[in-house]
C-alpha positions as CSV (number, residue, x, y, z in Angstrom):
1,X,-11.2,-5.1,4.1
2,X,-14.0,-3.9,2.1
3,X,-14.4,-1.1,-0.4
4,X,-14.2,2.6,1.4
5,X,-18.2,3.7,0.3
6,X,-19.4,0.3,-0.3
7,X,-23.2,-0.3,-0.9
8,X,-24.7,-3.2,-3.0
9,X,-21.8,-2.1,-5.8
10,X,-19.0,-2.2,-2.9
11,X,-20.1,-5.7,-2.1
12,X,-19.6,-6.9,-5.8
13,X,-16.2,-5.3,-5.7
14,X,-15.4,-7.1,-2.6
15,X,-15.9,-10.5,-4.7
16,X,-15.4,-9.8,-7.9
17,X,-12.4,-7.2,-7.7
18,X,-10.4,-9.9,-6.1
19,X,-11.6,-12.3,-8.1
20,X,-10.0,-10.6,-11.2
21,X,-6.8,-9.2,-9.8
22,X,-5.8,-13.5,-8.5
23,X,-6.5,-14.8,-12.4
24,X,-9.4,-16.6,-11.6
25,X,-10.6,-14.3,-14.9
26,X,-7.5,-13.8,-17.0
27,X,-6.9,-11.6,-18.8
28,X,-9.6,-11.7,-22.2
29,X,-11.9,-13.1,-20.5
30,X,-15.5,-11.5,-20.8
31,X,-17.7,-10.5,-18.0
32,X,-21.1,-11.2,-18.8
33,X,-23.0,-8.3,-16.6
34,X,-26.7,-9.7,-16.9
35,X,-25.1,-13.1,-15.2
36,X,-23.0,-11.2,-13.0
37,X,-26.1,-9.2,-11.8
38,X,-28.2,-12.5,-11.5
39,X,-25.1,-14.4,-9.2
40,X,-24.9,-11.5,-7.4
41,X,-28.4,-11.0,-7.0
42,X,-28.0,-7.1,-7.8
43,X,-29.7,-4.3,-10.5
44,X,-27.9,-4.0,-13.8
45,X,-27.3,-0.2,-12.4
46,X,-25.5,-1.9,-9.6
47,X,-23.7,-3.8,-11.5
48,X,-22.9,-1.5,-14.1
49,X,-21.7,0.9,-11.3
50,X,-19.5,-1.6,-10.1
51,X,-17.8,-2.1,-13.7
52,X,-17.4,1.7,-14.0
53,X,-15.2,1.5,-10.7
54,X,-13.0,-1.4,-12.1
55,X,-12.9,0.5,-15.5
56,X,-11.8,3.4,-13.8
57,X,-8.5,1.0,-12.2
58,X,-8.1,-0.1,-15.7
59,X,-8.8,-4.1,-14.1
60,X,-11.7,-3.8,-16.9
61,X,-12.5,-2.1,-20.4
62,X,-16.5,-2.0,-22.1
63,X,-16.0,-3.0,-25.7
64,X,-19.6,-2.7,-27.5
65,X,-20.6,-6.3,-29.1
66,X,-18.7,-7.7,-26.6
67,X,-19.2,-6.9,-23.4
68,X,-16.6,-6.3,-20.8
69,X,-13.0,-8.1,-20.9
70,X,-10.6,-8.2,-18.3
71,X,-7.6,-6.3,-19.6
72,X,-3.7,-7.7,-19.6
73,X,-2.1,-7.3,-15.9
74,X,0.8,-4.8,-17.6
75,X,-2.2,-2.4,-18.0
76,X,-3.8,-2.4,-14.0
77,X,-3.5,0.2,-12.5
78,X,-0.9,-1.0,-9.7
79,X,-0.4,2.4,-7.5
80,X,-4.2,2.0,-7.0
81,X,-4.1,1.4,-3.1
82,X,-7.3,-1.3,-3.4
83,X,-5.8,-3.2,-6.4
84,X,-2.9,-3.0,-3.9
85,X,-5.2,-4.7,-1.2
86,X,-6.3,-6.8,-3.6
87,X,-3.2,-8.6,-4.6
88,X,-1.9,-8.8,-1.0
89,X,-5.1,-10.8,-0.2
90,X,-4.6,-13.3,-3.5
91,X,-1.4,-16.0,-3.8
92,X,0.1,-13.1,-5.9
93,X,1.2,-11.9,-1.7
94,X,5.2,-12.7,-1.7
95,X,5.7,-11.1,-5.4
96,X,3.5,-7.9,-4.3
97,X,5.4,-7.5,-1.2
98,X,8.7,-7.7,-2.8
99,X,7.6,-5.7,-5.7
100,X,6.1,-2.9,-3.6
101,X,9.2,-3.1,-1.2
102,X,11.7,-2.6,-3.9
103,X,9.7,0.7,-4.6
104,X,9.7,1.8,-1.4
105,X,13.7,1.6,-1.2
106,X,14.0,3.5,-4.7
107,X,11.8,6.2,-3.4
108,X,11.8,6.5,0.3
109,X,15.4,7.2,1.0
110,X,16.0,10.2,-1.5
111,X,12.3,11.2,0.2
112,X,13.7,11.4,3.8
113,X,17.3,13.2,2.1
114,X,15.2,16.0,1.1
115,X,12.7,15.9,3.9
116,X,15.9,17.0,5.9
117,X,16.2,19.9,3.6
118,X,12.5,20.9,3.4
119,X,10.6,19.8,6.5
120,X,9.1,22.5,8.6
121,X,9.2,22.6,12.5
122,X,5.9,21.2,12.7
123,X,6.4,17.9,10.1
124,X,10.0,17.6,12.4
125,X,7.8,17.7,15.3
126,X,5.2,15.2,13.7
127,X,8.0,13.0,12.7
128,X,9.7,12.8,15.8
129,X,6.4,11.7,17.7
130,X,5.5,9.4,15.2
131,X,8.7,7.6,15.7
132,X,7.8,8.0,19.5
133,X,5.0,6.3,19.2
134,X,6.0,3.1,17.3
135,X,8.6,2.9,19.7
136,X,5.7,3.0,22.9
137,X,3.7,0.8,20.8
138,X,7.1,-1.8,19.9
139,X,6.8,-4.5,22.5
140,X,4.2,-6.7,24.0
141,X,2.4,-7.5,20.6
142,X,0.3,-4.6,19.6
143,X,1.2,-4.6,16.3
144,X,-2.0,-2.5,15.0
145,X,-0.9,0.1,17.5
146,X,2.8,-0.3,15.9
147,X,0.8,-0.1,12.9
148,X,-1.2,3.7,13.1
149,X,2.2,5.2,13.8
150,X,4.6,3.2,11.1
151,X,2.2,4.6,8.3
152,X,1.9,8.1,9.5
153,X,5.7,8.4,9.8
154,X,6.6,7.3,6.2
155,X,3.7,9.6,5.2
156,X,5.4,12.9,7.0
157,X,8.9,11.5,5.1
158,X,7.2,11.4,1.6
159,X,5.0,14.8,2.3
160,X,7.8,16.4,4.0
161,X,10.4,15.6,1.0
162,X,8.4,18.7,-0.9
163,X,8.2,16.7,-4.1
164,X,4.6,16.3,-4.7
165,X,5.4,12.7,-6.4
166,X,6.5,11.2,-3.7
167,X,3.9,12.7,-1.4
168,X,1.2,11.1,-3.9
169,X,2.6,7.6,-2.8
170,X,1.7,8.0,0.8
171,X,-1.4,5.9,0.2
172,X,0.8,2.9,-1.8
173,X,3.1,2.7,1.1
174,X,0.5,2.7,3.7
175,X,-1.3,-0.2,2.1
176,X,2.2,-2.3,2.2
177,X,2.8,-1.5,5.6
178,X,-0.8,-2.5,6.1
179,X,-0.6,-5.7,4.1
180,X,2.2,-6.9,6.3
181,X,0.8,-6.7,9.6
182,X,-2.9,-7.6,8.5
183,X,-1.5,-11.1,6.2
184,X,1.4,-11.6,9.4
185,X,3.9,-10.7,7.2
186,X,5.7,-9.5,10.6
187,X,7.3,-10.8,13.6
188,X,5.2,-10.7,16.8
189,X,6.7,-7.6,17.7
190,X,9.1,-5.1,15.4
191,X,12.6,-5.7,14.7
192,X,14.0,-3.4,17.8
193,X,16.4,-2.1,15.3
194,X,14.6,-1.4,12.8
195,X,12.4,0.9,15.7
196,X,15.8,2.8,16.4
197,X,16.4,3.5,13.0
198,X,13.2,5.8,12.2
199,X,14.3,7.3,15.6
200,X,17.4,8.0,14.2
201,X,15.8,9.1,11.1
202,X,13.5,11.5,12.3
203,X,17.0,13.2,14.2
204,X,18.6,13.2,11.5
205,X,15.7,15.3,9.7
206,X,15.1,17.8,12.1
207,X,19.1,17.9,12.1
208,X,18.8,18.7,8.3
209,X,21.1,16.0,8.0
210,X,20.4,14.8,4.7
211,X,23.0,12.3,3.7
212,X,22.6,10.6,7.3
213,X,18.9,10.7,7.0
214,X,18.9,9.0,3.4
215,X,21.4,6.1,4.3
216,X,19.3,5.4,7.5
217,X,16.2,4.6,5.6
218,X,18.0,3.1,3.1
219,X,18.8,0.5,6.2
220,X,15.0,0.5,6.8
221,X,13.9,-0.3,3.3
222,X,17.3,-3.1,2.9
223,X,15.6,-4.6,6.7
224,X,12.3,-4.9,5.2
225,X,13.5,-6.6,2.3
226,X,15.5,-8.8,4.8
227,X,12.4,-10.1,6.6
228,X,10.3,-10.6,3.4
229,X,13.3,-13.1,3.0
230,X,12.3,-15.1,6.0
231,X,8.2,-14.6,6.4
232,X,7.3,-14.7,2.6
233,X,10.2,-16.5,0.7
């Protein structure tokens, strides 16, 4: 997938932004811009442009006499949904997976808890046709289809919970979800339970149940985990 508001300086993202983020530069290692503008037969504005954007995911820092260094992988910024997208296209796939999915069970459950507290009539309306539609979409192997309506539910859960935190990570969990059906991290269609548990999940919001509605996507997050087990051991 290539870099939203690409141009010549999305294209050397596309490459090098990858590049850095599977350790074929590790970390220390120097970027030489004027060669990196000749390979990729760019300006030194482009290129420089480019740099700015990996600075500003802290992939990259500018140090003056010696050029730009790729920085340790404990200072990326790893909520950044295209380092995200990066890792899940590298070798790195399995660990990012399970690392991402291990978030998503710390956070999403105490999201959906107070979602059932907080949601209005219209985000219980929204949820309950988002779970709708990934069960329409659940058999016969339309997976993308499955796909548009998966994300916009979790994204109603973590908006809806009224913590602004959680609503900020609507973008992470959308690129795992993403990840999984794009790199067939998935089964051909969606575990069938797993489709009648946001059902169930999206009841027991507009029920302001919210000890029901936290346990259920617990069992979500603990299924996930589950097949991660199976497609990327």
């Amino acid at each position: 997938m290539s870099t939203p508001g690409r141009g010549l300086h999305g294209r050397v993202l596309d490459t090098l932004g990858p590049a850095i983020t599977a350790g074929e530069y590790p970390p220390g290692s120097v970027l030489r811009t004027d060669e990196l503008a000749q390979e990729f037969e760019v300006s030194r504005s482009v290129m420089r442009e480019a740099v700015r954007v990996l600075e500003s995911m802290h992939l990259v820092e500018s140090r003056r006499r010696v050029g730009v260094t790729v920085r340790p992988k404990a200072e990326w910024n790893v909520y950044d949904p295209q380092v995200i997208r990066w890792r899940l296209a590298g070798a790195d796939r399995p660990h990012q997976l399970r690392s991402l999915t291990v978030l998503r069970s710390a956070v999403e459950p105490v999201a959906a808890g107070l979602a059932a507290r907080h949601a209005t009539a219209a985000q219980c309306a929204e949820l309950t046709e988002c779970a709708l539609g990934m069960v329409a979409n659940s058999r016969g192997h339309k997976l993308e289809e499955y796909l548009v309506h998966d994300i916009a539910f979790h994204r109603v859960v973590l908006t809806a919970s009224g913590n602004e935190m959680f609503a900020r990570l609507g973008d992470v969990v959308a690129e795992v979800l993403a990840g999984r059906t794009h790199h067939e991290v998935m089964f051909e269609d969606p575990d069938p339970a797993a489709v009648t548990l946001h059902v169930r999940v999206a009841e027991a919001v507009r029920e302001g149940d919210a000890a029901r509605a936290e346990e259920l996507t617990r069992q979500i997050t603990v299924g996930a985990l589950r097949e991660l087990d199976v497609l990327a051991p």
